[in-house]
N, C-alpha and C positions, 0 to 999 in steps of 0.2 A: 426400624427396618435396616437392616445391613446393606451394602453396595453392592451385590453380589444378588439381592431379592429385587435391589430396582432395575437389575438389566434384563432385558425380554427381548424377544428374539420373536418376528413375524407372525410364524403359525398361534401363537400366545397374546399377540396385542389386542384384539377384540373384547378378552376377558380380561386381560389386565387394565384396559382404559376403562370398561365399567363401571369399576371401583375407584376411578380418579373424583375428586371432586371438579363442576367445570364452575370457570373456564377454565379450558384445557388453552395453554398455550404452548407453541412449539418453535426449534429454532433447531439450526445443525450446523454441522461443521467438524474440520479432523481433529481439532482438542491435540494435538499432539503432544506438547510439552504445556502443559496447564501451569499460567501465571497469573499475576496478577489482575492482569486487564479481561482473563476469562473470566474470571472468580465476578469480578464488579462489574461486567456484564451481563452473564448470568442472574444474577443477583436483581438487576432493574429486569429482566425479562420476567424473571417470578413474580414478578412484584403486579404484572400488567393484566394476573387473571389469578386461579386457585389451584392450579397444578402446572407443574411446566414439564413438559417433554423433550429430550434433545436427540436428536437423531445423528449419529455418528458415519462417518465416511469408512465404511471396509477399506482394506489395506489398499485393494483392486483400485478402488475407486479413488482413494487419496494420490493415487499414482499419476491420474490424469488429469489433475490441476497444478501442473507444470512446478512443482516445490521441488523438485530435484530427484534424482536416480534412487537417491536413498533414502526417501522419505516416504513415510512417516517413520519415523525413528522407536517408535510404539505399535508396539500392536492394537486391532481394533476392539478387541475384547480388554484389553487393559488400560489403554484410553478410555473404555466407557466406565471399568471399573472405577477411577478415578474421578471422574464425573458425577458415578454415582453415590460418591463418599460427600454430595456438597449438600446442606442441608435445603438449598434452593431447589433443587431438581428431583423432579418427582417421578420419571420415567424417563428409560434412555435404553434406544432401540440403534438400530445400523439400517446403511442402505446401501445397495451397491452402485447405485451408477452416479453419473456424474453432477447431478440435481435432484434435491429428493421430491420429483414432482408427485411420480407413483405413491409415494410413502402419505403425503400428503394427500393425496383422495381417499388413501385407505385412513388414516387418522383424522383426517376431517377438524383439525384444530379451530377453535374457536380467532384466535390470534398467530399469526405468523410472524417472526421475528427474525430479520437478518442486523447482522454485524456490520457496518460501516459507512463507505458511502453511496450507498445504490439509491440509483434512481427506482424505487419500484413499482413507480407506473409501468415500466419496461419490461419488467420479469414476467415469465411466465407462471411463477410461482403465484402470484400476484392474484393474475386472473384466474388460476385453480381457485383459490382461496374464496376471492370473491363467487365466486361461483355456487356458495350455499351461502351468501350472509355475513363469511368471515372477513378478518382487517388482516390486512399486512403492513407493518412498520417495521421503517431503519433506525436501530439505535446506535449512533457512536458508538465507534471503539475509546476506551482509554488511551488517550495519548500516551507516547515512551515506553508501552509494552509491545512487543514482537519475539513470536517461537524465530523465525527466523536469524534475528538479532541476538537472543541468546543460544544458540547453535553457531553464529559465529563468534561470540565469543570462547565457546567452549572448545571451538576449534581453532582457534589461532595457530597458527603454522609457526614452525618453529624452524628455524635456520640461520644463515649466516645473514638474510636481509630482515631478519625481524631483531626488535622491534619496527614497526612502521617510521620513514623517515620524515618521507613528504607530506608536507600540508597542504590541502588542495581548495578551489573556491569550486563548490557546486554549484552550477548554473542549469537551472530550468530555462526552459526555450523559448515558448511561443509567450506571449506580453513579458520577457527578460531582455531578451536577445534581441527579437523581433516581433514586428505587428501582428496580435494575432487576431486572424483574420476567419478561423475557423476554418480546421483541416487544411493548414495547409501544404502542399506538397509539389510543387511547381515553382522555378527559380523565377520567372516570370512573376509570379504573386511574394516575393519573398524581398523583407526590406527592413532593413537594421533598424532599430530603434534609435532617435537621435542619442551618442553620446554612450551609445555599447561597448563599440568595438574601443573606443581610450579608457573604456572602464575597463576592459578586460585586458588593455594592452598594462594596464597598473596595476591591476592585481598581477600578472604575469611577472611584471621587472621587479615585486618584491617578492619573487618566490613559488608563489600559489601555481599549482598545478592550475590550470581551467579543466575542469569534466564536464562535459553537460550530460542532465539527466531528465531526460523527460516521457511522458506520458502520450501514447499515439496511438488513441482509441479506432482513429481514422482507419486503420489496420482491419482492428476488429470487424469496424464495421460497413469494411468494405468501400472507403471512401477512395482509395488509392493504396497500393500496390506495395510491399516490401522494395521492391526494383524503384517503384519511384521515389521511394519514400531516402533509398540509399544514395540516389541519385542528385537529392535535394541536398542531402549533409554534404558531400564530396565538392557541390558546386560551393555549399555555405565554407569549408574547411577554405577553399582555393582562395575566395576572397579574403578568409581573414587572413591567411598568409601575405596574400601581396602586404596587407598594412602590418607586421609583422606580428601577428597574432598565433600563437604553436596551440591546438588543441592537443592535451592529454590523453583524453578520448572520450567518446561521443558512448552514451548508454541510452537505451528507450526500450519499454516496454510497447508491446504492440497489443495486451490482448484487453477485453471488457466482456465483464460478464455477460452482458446483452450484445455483443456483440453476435453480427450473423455469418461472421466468416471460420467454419467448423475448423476447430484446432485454434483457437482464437479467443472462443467466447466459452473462456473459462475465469474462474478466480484462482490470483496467482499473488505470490508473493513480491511483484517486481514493479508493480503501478501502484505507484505514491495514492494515498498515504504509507504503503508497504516500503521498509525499507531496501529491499531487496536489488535496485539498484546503486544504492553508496554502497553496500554490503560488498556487491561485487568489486565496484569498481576500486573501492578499500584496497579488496585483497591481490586482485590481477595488475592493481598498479603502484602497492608500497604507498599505501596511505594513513596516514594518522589524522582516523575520524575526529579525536577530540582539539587535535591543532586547526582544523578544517573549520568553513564556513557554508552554508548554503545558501543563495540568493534565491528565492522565487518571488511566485506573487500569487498566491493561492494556500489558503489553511491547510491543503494536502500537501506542500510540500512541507510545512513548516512540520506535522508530525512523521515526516517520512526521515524529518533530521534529525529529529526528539528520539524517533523509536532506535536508528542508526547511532543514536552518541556522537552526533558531530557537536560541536562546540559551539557555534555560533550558529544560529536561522536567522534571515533577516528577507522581509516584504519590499516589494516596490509595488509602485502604482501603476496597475494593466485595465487598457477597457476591456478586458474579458468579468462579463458578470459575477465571477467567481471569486473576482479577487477584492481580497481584504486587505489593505495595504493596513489597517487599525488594528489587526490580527492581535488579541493580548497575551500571548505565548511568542510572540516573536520576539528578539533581542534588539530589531531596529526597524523602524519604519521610514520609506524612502521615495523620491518621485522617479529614480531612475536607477540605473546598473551605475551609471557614470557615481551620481550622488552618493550609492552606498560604498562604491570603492575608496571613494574619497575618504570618507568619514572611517572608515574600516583602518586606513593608511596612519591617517591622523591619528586615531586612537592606539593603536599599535605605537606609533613614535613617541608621543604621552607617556603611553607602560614604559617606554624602555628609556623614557628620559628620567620618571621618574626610580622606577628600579635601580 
């Protein structure tokens, strides 16, 4: 069958799913620039029934999960073509709005299959599903692949400041920097972690840009405010200055998929594990991802460094359940900000004593 005979179009999918052997499994997304990490994804989803379906995002519709002005960079009918050239996928349809919940009651998939790390007790798609019988599962993405990350590198800017000069230390937030205490957004609830702020004040006197980058689902979902949330950083920026701590700049995604604050609770390129936050902060601030380090304390930042090209990922140890300080993709494991600056320092004067 050609790639061109598996793409179907709405009024045509009733008769064309007849003919599918089941279980019918299905999965969606923009596919824009199809890599690696699609391909070995795709790949396990076919694997989890006997036909797999993928439902593609119209141009309309890609528009509205905040990936930027210009994107999708593909069209939706060549995207799907594309898709439909992989020997895994056995039907590939389009949808236009911004969830393919609709699609989903008309397809009636046996298995539903999302990309990364969703909670899917939360989804609405979820409950569709279950609603005649059917499962819904998360399968990882491939770590170190990102459309986004190869779009930035294709676009590298060129001028009198590039190459990138600066090396910067990414720092996530809430269990790096500070207690996290769960959403929080109030300087009154807000309390350095022992031994942050001379971790950061060390990485700073050798160089290292500080950016922090973090993840503020609390947005999404409605826990508190853009205003408070701005409010909190400005108070956090003042104290680290008294002890003379200069932030670079401050980056946070605010949106989650289940999020219930409309304009919000979308998927977006910019909440780790997406690298869409070093991306930027890369480019608006003269960064050189690969001299760079990232500090978090959670598996999604560690692939949000991997898919970005920064050079160093390294864990500390957070009471947030989440965190894997044993993470085996990290480059170092640590019980604090203060602890990996050190060893970061050390290790660096090593290379360059021995070089």
């Amino acid at each position: 069958m050609s790639p061109q005979d598996k793409i179907c179009w709405a009024p045509d999918l009733p008769a064309r799913l007849a003919t599918l052997p089941r279980p019918w499994v299905m999965t969606n997304g923009v596919f824009d620039v199809l890599h690696r990490g699609h391909v070995s994804y795709l790949q396990r989803a076919s694997q989890m029934g006997a036909s797999l379906v993928v439902a593609v995002n119209s141009d309309a519709s890609a528009r509205l999960l905040g990936k930027g002005p210009d994107r999708p960079l593909n069209a939706a009918q060549d995207r799907a073509f594309v898709l439909a050239g992989l020997a895994s996928v056995g039907l590939v349809t389009f949808f236009e709005t911004r969830t393919p919940v609709e699609l989903l009651r008309a397809i009636r998939p046996d298995i539903y299959v999302k990309g990364g790390d969703y909670d899917m007790e939360t989804l609405e798609e979820t409950r569709v599903v279950r609603s005649w019988g059917g499962q819904s599962v998360a399968l990882p993405f491939v770590e170190g692949f990102s459309t986004t990350a190869l779009v930035q590198r294709i676009r590298q800017p060129q001028g009198s400041n590039w190459p990138p000069t600066r090396q910067a230390a990414f720092l996530d937030r809430d269990g790096v920097i500070n207690q996290d205490k769960g959403y929080v957004h109030r300087w009154e609830d807000f309390e350095f972690l022992p031994g942050a702020i001379e971790g950061m004040r060390l990485l700073q006197d050798a160089g290292y840009a500080l950016v922090v980058v973090t993840n503020q689902s609390g947005l999404a979902r409605g826990h508190f405010t853009e205003q408070a949330y701005q409010a909190l950083m400005r108070a956090m920026r003042e104290a680290l200055e008294r002890e003379g701590v200069q932030l670079a700049g401050v980056y946070h995604c605010p949106h989650h998929p289940s999020g219930a604050v409309s304009g919000l609770a979308i998927e977006c390129d910019c909440r780790k594990p997406a690298p869409g936050l070093l991306l930027q902060a890369a480019r608006e601030l003269n960064l050189s991802l690969t001299d760079s380090v990232l500090i978090g304390d959670k598996p999604s930042d560690i692939a949000a460094a991997r898919a970005a090209g920064v050079g160093l990922a390294c864990l500390v140890h957070s009471d947030n359940p989440e965190s894997a300080a044993g993470h085996p993709l990290a480059d170092g494991h640590f019980d604090s900000l203060l602890d990996c600056a050190k060893q970061l320092l050390l290790q660096r004067k090593q290379q360059k004593m021995a070089g």
